[in-house]
C-alpha positions in Angstrom: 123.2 106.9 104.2 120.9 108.9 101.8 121.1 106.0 99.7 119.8 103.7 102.3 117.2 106.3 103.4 115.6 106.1 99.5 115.7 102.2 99.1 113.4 102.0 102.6 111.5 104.8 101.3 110.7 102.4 98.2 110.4 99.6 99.8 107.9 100.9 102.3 105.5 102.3 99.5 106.0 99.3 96.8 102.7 97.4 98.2 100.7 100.5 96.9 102.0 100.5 93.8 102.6 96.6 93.3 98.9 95.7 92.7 97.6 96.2 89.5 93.7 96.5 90.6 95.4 99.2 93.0 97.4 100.8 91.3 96.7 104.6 90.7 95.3 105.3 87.4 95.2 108.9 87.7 96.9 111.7 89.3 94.0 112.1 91.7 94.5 108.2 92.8 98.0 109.3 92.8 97.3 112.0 95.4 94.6 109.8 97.6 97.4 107.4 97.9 99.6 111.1 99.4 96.9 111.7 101.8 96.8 108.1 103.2 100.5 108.2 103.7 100.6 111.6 105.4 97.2 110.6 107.6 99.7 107.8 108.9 102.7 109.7 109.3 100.6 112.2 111.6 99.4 109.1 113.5 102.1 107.6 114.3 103.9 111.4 115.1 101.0 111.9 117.2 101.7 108.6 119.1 105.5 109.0 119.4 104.9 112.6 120.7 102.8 110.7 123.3 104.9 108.3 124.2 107.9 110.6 124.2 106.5 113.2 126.8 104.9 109.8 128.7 108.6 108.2 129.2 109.7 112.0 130.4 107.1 111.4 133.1 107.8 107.9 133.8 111.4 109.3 134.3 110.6 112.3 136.4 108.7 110.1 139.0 110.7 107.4 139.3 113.8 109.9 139.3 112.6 111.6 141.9 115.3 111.5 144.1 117.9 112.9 141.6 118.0 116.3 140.9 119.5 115.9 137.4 117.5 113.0 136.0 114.3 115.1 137.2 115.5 117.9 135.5 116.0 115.2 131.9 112.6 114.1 132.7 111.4 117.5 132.5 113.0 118.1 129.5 111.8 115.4 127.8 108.0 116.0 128.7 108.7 119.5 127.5 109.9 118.8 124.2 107.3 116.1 123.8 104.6 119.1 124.6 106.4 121.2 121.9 105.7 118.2 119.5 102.6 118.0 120.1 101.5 121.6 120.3 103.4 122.0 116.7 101.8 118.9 115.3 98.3 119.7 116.3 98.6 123.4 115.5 99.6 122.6 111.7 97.4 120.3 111.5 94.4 123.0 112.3 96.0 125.0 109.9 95.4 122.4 107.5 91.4 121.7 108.5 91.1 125.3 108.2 92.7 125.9 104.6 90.5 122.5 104.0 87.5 124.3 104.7 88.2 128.1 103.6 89.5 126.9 99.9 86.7 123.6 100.2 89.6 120.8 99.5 88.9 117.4 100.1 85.5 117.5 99.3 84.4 117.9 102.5 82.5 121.4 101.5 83.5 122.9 105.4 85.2 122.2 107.7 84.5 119.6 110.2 87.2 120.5 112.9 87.6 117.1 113.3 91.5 115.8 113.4 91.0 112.7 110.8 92.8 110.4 113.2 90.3 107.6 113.2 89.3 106.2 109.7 86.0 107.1 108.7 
């Protein structure tokens, strides 16, 4: 299974590394490359937490009449809540360490979630 998990991994990030006009050069093109990854991890975490605490709502109504598959639906929309509050807490954490050690460049923070390409 591990094995599996390693050869997607690859596979996944090959394209950035297959190019040779885009292929990092340096370490810091090394790290850029990082940063885009993790920017679309924390998209697409962001948009299955939606989607997860969403279909806990979608089940909740149209559960209404059972007691236990309200009380899934509930649980679901909770634990998509506890997603969401965890990933956009960290995430602060990080604008804020941006800005108090000036990483990125940036000189500040914006307190801006980078969500949205610039």
């Amino acid at each position: 299974m591990i094995k599996k998990t390693y050869i997607i991994i690859a596979l996944t990030l090959f394209p950035f590394f297959s190019y040779a006009e885009e292929a990092p050069r340096t370490f810091s093109d090394l790290l850029l490359i990082g940063t885009t990854i993790t920017q679309m991890a924390t998209q697409i975490g962001v948009a299955m937490a939606f989607v997860v605490f969403f279909w806990g709502l979608v089940v909740f109504i149209y559960r209404a009449d059972n007691e236990s598959e309200r009380a899934k639906g509930k649980q679901v929309m909770l634990w998509g809540i506890i997603a969401l509050f965890v990933m956009m807490t960290l995430w602060g954490i990080v604008v804020f360490l941006q800005g108090e050690f000036e990483f990125g460049g940036q000189g500040g923070s914006t307190g801006v979630l980078p969500l949205l390409p610039e």
